[in-house]
C-alpha positions in Angstrom: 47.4 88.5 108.9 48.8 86.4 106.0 47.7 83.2 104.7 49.9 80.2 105.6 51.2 78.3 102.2 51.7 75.0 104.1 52.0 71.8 101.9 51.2 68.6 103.9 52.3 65.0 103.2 49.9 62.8 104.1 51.5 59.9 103.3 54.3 60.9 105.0 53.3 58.3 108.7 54.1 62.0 110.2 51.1 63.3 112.2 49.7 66.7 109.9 49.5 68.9 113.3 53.4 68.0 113.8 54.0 69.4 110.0 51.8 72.3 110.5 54.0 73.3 114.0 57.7 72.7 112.4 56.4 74.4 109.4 55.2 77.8 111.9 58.3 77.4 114.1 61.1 77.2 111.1 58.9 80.7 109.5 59.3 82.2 112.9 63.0 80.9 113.5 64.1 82.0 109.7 62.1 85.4 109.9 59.3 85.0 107.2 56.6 85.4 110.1 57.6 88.4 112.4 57.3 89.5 116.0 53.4 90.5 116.5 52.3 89.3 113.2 48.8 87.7 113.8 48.0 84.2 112.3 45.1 82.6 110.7 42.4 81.0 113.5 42.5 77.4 113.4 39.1 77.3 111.8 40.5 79.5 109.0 44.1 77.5 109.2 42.0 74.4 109.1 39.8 74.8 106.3 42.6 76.2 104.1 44.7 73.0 104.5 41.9 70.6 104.3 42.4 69.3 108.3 40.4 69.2 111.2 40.2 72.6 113.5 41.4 70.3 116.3 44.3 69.2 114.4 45.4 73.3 113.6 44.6 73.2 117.5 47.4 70.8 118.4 50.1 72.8 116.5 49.2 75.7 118.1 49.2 74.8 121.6 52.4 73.2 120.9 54.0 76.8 119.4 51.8 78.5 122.5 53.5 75.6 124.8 57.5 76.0 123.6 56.8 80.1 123.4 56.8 80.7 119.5 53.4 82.3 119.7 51.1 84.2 122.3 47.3 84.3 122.5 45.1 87.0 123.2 42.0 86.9 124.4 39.2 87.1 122.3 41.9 88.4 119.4 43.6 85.6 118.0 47.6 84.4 118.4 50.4 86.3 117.3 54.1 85.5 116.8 56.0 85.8 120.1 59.2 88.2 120.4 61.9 85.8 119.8 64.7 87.6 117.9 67.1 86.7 121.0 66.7 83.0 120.4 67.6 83.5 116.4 71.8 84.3 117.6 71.6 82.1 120.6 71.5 78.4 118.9 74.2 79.6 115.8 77.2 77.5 115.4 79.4 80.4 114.9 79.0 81.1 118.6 82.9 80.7 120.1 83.5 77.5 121.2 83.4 77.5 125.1 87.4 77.5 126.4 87.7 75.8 129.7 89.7 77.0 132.3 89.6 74.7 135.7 91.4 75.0 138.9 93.9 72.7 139.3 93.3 71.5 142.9 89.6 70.2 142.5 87.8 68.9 145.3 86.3 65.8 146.1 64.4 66.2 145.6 63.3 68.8 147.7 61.4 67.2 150.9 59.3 68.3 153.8 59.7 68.3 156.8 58.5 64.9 158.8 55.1 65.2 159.9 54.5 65.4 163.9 53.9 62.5 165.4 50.7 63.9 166.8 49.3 64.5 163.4 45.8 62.8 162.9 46.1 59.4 160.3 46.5 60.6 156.9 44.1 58.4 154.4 44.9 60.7 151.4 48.9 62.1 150.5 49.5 64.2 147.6 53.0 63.6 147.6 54.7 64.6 144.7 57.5 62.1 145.6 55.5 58.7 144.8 54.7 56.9 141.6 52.5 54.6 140.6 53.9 51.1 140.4 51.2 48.9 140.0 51.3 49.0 136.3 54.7 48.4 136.0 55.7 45.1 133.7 57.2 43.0 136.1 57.1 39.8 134.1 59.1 42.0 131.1 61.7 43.2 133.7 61.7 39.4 135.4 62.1 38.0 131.4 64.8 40.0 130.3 66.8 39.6 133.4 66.4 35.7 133.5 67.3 36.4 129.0 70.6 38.4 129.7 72.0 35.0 131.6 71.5 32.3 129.2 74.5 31.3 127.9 78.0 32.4 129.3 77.8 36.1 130.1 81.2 36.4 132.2 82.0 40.0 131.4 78.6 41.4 133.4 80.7 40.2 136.5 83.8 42.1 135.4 84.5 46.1 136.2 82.8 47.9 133.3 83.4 51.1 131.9 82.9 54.1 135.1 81.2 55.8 132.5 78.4 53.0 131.9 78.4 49.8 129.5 78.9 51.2 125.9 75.4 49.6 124.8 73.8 51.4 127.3 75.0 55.0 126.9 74.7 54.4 123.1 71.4 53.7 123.6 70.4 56.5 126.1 71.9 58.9 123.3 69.6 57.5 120.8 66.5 57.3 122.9 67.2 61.2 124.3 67.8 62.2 120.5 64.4 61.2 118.9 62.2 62.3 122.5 64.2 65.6 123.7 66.1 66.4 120.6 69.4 66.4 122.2 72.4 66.3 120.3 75.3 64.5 121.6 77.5 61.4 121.0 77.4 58.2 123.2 81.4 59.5 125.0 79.0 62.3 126.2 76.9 60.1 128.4 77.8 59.3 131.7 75.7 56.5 133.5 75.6 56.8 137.8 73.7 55.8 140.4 70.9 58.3 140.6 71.3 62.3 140.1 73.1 62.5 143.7 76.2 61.1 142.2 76.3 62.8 138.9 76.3 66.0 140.8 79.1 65.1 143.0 81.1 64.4 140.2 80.5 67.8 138.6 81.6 69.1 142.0 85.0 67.0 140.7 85.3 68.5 137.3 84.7 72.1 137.8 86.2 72.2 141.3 85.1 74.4 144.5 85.3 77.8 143.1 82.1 78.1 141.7 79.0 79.9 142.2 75.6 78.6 141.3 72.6 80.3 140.0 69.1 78.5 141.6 65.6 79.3 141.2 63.6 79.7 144.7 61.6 77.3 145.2 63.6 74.5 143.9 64.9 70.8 143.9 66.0 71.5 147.4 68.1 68.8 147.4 70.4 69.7 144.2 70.7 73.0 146.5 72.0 71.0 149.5 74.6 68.4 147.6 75.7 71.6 145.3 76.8 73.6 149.2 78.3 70.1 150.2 80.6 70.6 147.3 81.8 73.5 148.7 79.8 75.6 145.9 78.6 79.1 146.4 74.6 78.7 145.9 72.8 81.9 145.7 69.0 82.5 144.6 68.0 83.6 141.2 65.0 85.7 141.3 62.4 83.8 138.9 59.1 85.2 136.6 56.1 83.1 135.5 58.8 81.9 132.4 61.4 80.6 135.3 64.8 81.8 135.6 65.4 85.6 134.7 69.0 86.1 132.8 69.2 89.3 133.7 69.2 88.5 137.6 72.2 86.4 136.7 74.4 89.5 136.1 72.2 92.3 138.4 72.8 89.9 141.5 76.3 90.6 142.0 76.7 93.7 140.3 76.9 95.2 143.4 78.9 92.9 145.5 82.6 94.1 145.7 84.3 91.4 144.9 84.3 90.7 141.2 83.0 86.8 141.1 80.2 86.2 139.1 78.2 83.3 138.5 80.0 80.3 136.8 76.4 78.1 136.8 72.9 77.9 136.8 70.5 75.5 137.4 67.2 75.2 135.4 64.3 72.8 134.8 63.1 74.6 131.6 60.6 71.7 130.8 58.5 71.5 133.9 60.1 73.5 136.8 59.8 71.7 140.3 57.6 72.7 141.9 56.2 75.9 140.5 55.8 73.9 136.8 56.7 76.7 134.9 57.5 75.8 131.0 60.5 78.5 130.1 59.2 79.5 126.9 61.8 79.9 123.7 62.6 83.3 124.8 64.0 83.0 127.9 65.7 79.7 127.2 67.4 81.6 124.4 68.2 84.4 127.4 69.9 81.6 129.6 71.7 80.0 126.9 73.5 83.7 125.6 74.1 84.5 128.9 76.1 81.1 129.4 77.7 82.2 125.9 79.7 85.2 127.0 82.0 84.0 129.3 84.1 80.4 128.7 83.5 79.2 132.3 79.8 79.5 132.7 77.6 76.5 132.0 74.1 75.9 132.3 73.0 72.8 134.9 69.6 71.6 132.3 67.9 69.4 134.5 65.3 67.9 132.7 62.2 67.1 135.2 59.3 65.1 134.7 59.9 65.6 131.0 58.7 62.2 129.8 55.0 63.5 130.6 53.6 66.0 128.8 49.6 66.0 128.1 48.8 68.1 125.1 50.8 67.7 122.0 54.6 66.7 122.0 57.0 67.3 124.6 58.9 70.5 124.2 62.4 69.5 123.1 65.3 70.3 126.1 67.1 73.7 126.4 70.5 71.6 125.4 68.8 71.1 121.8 69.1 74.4 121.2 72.4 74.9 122.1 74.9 75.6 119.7 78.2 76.8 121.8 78.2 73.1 124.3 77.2 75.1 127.5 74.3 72.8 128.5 75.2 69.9 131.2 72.0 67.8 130.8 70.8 65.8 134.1 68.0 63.0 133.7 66.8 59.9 135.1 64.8 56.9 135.2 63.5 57.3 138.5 60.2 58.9 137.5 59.9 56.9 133.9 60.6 53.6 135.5 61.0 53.6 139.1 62.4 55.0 142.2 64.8 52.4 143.2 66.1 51.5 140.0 68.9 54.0 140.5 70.0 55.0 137.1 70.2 58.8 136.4 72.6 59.6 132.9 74.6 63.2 132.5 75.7 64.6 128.8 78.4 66.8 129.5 79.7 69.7 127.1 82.7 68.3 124.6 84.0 71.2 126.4 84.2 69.6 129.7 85.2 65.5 128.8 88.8 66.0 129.2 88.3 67.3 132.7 86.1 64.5 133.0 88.8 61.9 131.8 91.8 63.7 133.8 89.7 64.0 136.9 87.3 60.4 137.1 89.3 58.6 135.5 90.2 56.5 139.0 86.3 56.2 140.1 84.4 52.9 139.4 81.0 52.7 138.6 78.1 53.0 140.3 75.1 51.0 138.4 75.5 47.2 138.1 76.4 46.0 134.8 73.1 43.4 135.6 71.0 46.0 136.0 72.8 48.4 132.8 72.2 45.4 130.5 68.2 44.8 131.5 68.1 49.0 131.0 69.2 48.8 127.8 67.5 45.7 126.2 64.1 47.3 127.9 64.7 50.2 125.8 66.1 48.6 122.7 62.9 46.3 122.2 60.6 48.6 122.8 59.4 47.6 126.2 60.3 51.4 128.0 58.7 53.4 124.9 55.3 51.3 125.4 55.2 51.7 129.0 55.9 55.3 129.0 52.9 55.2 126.8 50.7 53.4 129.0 51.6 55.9 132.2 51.1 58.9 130.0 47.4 58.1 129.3 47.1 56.6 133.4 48.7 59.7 134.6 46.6 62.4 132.0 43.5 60.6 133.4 44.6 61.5 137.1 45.9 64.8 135.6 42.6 66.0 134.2 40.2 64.5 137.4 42.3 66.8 139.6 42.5 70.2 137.7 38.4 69.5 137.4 38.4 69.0 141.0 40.8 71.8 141.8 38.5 74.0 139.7 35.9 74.0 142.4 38.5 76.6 144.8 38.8 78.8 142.1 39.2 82.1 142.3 40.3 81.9 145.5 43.3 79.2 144.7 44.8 79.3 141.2 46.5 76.3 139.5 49.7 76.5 138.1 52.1 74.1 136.6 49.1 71.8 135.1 49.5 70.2 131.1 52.5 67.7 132.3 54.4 66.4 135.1 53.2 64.7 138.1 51.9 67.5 140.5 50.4 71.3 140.2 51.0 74.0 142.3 48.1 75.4 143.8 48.2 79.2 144.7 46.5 81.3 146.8 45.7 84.1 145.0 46.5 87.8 145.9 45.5 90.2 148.8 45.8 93.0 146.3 49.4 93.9 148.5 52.7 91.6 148.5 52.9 88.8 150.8 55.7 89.3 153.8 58.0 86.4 153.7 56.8 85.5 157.2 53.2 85.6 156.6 53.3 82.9 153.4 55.2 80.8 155.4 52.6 81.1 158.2 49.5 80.9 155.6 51.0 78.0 154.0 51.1 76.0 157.4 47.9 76.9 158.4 46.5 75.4 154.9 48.6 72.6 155.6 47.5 72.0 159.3 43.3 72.1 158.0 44.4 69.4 156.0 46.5 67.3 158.0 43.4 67.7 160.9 41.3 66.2 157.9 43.7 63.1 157.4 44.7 64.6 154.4 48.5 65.2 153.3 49.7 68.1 151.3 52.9 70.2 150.9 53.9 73.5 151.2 55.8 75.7 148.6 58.3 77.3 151.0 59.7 74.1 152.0 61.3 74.0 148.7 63.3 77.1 149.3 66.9 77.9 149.4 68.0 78.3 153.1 69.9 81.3 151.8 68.3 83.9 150.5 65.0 81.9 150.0 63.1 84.7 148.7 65.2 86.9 145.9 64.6 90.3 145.6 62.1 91.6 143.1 60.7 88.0 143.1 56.4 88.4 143.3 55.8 85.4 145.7 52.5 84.0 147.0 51.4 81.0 150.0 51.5 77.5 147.3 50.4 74.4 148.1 52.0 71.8 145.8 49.8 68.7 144.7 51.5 65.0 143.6 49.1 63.0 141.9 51.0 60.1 140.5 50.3 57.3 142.9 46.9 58.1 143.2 43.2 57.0 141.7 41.0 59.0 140.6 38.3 58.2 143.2 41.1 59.6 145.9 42.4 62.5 143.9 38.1 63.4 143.8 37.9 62.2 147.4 40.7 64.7 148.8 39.8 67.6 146.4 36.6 67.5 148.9 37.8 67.1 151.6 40.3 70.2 150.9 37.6 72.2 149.6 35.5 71.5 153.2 38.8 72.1 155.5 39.3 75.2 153.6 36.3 76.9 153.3 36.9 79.4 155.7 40.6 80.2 154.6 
């Protein structure tokens, strides 16, 4: 264990447990601190640098969060093995080379509940929001702004890409909060992921195959095989996607195709929550590095809300060879029905978009683009993302308290950000049969229902083919939205679950 010669500005306006993590990561990145070398405790790092142990704290939950470090257990932390990740981000990586056919082509949910079902008085749907803190006046004042004096050209065709001020805009905002690097031509603007996708299905044309983790955003699965794509299951770890199924999945399949894509939520996975740690982000991204055609589908869930340090900067930050499409949207941030989802494609894959598009209008209203981006450019969205982080970590933390009450016989997963956990049944001490998690989950979900409360089970969320990859370690999972409810019913259902399955 070495000491750590950090020098903090204090007067710098840049919070010290921010300089203490870049400071650890860069060391780690650059080689100065190496794979297994043990580093100071935060009351040790803390007294040397003249901060608080809480503040040493943050950085290293932040390094712990992104995968830069690991903890032991009554041992310390000690610097992750990482030396994939070193090569994977370089700029001397060849540029991606494109080759397209030249005829192209054209949220998970559960199943309804039965009509018989007692009343539900409690849903954890991790489909619903809250809106009642939304600023309506704001929204209702900037609209009511945008028409004072003569604004003709928001009633003309704009740009199918979005309005320039917007997608300039969403570059900027996605720069400073996810660290991803791209120019405002890289933004496309569409009504809601559905569409963005559909137009990928245009630019890279029918003969692809596409790499999914299983359970997944079901339905990304389902538009991707209405495309005419080839969508196969990825077996998955507890740090997401392996790379190495990518290749040992059709290694031996006769025909020689391989995967062209894969699909990953590297910030908060839905709905296992899994954070891919720096490692096996580095992984994905090589793997997209060694063939021109392969690309990597980031899309970048419930990333706004994370509830220890900073948010862990996107996959496509790291990516120095353009192979990252990035997906996100508004829906979550803002709200369901606003319908605005943006895309960053590859530099690598704009001229396909221009030859291809070209001919499709837009989507979004130019009304609605222009409230977007004044929201954003005063201020308004980073403020009320604010406010919904500190509502939603209060309804975050009252339910992994509750949950803590089922333990060990359920174990949480997914918990620190996003809007639902995972909840897992832990192990018989054998593997589960496909058909008895399946079975397990409904019965968990049938005590609740009978107890008029709502949950969701974790196979729903599985590809239709080949749901459960080989070599993938799977368990019954009950997933658990909390974002459109209080405290006093997250507590409330947490008891009633804990009565209706007592017996389980």
């Amino acid at each position: 264990m070495q000491d750590l010669q950090i020098t903090l500005d204090k007067g710098s306006g840049r919070h010290l447990y921010e300089q203490i993590y870049r400071f650890i990561r860069e060391a780690i990145r650059d080689g100065s601190l190496q794979t297994g070398e043990r580093l100071p405790s935060t009351r040790i790092l803390g007294r040397n640098l003249g901060v608080s142990r809480s503040t040493a704290q943050l950085a290293y939950d932040q390094l712990l969060a992104e995968g830069y470090i690991r903890s032991r257990r009554g041992s310390g932390y000690y610097v992750s093995a990482i030396d994939a990740m070193l090569d994977a981000g370089r700029d001397d990586v060849q540029a991606a080379v494109q080759t397209l056919p030249q005829t192209p082509s054209h949220g998970g949910s559960a199943a309804a509940p039965d009509a018989r079902e007692k009343e539900v008085r409690i849903d954890f749907s991790p489909r619903l929001i809250e809106m009642g803190q939304f600023p309506y006046a704001t929204w209702k004042r900037i609209h009511k702004g945008i028409f004072v004096g003569t604004r003709a050209e928001l009633f003309r065709s704009g740009d199918a890409a979005g309005d320039p001020a917007l997608r300039s805009t969403i570059a900027h905002y996605l720069h400073l909060s996810r660290g991803v690097k791209c120019t405002p031509d890289q933004v496309i603007v569409g009504a809601g992921n559905d569409y963005l996708m559909m137009l990928l299905g245009q630019i890279l044309g029918r003969q692809v195959r596409i790499g999914m983790e299983s359970p997944t955003y079901l339905r990304a699965g389902r538009i991707f095989d209405a495309l005419g794509w080839d969508v196969r299951s990825v077996c998955m770890d507890r740090e997401g996607m392996r790379a190495d199924s990518l290749e040992a999945v059709m290694a031996d399949r006769p025909d020689p195709e391989r995967f062209q894509l894969a699909y990953v939520m590297p910030a908060h996975q839905f709905p296992v929550g899994t954070l891919m740690p720096v490692a096996r982000r580095a992984q994905i991204l090589r793997w997209a590095g060694e063939e021109s055609r392969r690309y990597i589908i980031e899309d970048d869930y419930d990333s706004e809300f994370r509830y220890r340090g900073k948010p862990v900067p996107a996959l496509q930050s790291q990516d120095g060879a353009g192979k990252v499409i990035y997906m996100g949207t508004f829906s979550k941030s803002i709200a369901p029905s606003i319908r605005i989802s943006y895309m960053i494609l590859p530099e690598s894959l704009l001229c396909a978009y221009r030859e291809r598009c070209y001919f499709y209008s837009g989507t979004v209203s130019r009304i609605d683009q222009a409230i977007l981006h004044e929201f954003m450019a005063d201020g308004y969205f980073e403020r009320y993302l604010n406010r919904m982080r500190t509502l939603y970590r209060g309804r975050h933390d009252v339910l992994v308290q509750a949950l803590r009450a089922l333990e060990p016989r359920f174990k949480i997963r997914g918990a620190g950000a996003g809007l639902h956990v995972l909840l897992e049944l832990t192990g018989t001490g054998r593997p589960y049969r496909p058909d008895e998690i399946e079975e397990t989950e409904e019965a968990l979900r049938l005590k609740a229902e009978e107890a008029g409360v709502r949950v969701y089970k974790l196979s729903v969320f599985r590809l239709p083919k080949g749901g459960f990859p080989a070599g993938q370690a799977d368990v019954p999972g009950i997933v658990l939205g909390y974002g459109a409810l209080a405290e006093e019913q997250i507590r409330e259902g947490v008891g009633i679950l804990r009565e209706a399955w007592k017996d389980v």
